[in-house]
N, C-alpha and C positions, 0 to 999 in steps of 0.2 A: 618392370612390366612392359613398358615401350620398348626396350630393348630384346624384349623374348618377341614381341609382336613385329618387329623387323627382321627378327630373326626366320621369323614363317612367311615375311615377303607381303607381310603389308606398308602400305606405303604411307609411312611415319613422315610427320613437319611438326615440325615447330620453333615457336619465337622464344626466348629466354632473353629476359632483361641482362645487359651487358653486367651489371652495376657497377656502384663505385669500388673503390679500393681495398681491402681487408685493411690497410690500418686504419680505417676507419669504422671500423664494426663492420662492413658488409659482409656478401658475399662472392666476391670475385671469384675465388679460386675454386668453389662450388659447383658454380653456375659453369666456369668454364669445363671442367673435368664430367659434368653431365651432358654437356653436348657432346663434347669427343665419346662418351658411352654412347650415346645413341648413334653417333654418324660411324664408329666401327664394327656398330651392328647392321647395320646398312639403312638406317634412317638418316636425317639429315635435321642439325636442331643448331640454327644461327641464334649468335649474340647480336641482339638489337639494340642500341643505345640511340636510336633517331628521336631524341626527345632535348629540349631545352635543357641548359647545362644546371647541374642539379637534378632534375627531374629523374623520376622513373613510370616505368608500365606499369598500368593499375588494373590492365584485362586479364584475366586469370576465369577461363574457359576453356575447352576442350570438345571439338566434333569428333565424331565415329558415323563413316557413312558406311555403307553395306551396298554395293554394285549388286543389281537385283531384287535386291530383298530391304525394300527401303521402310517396312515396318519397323526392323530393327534399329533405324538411325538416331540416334540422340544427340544432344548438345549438352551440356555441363555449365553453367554459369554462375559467378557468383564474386564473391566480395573477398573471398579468405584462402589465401594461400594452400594449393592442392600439393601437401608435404609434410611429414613428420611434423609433431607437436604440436599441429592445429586438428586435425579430428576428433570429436565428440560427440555424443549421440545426447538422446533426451536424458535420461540420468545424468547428464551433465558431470561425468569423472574426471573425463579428458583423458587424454593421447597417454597410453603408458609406453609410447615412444619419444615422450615429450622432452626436448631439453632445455637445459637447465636457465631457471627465472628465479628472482626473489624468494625466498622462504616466505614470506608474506602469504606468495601466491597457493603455497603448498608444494606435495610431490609431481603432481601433474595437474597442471592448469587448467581447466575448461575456458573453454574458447566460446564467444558469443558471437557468434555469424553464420551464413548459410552459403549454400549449393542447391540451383536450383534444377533439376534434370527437364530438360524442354523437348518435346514430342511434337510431329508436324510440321509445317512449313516454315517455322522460325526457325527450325534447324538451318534450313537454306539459308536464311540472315545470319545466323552467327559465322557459319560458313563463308558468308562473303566479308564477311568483315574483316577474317582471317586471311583471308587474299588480298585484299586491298595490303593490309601491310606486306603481306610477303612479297608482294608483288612492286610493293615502291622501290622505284631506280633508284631512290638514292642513296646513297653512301650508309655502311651499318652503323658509324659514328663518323662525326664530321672532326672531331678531337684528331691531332697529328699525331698524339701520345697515342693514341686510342688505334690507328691506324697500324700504328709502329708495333705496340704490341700482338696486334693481329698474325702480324708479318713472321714475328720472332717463335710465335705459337703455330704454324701452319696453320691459323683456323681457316674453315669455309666460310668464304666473307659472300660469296654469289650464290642466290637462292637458285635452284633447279625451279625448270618446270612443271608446274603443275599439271594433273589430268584433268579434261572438262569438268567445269561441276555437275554433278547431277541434276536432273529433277528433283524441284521440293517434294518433301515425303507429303502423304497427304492429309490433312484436317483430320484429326482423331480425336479431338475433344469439344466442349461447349467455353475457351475460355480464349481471350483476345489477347494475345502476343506483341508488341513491339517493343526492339532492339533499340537500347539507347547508350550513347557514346557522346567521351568528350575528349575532342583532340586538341593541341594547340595551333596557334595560328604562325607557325612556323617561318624562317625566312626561305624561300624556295620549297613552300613546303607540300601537303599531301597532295597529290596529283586527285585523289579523290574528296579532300578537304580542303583545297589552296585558303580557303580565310577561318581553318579551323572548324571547331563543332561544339555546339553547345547542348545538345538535345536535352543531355541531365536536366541540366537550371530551368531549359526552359517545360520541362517538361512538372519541375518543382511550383513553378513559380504560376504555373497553370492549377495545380492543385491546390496551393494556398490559396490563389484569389479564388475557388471552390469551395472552399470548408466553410462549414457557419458555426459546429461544435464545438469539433476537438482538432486536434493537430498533435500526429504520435510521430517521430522521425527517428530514423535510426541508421545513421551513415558514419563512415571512419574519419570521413576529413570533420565531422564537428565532436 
């Protein structure tokens, strides 16, 4: 779909986690072989590994601006990997593109997380957050291995320029938006973050000293 959408000369970005190795279960070879589809359609999609050794990206969103027509703009956000064998709907069947997990789980797993589609000026936010990364100088991995393979793959290690951003689109609804992010506190690290970000926690930890009932949570790291 991004690759048909380059293909008619919109102007496709994106980040894709470098990740670790296939012999260790990841998905290296994946991840690289879907950006070379997108940059031979004429979009442009870098492997980004600027994350503490071990670590991966846990932002998994997606903007669509529309130059004039900024009713249509949306933002996509959310917790669950936008890819074969994670979609599901309320019947809860799951993905019959789904691959292969424990017989426990069945033929096709249902997945418990969301996508949130966001309308209005928060699209601007998610939008700038996606700049801030693409736009960091620094290096796409600081690894030598990491570098070396780049080398050996021809990949696009330098992000192109981007076109102004837009105007946020405008207030279309009755409901209060803000963008929360958590980066690490990097050696030489985000030009936009230099001692890191915590907004999640503290954004957590505001709600908790608030509650006096109940306390419902439901996140992947616990």
């Amino acid at each position: 779909m991004l690759c048909e959408a380059a293909e008619r000369g919109v102007n496709v970005k994106g980040l894709i986690w470098r990740s670790h190795l296939d012999r260790f279960q990841f998905s290296e070879s994946e991840n690289r072989h879907f950006g070379d589809e997108i940059q031979t359609a004429g979009g442009e999609c870098l492997l980004d590994m600027r994350v503490r050794p071990g670590d991966s990206h846990h932002q998994k969103y997606v903007v669509l601006r529309h130059p004039g027509r900024p009713e249509h703009d949306v933002a996509f956000v959310g917790g669950i990997d936008l890819c074969h064998s994670r979609r599901d709907d309320s019947t809860h069947r799951g993905d019959p593109l789904s691959q292969l997990f424990a017989a426990v789980y069945g033929p096709h797993p249902p997945w418990h997380d969301i996508q949130l589609a966001i309308r209005g000026p928060a699209v601007g936010d998610a939008e700038a957050t996606f700049r801030e990364r693409w736009e960091d100088p620094a290096p796409l991995s600081r690894s030598p291995f990491g570098r070396l393979r780049s080398l050996l793959h021809y990949e696009d290690t330098k992000a192109d320029t981007l076109p102004p951003q837009l105007p946020d689109p405008a207030p279309c609804g009755t409901h209060t938006v803000q963008l929360l992010r958590t980066y690490p506190a990097r050696i030489h690290g985000y030009d936009f973050a230099p001692h890191g970000e915590r907004s999640i926690a503290r954004s957590y930890q505001k709600a908790l000293r608030r509650a006096r009932s109940l306390i419902y949570l439901e996140d992947q790291y616990l």
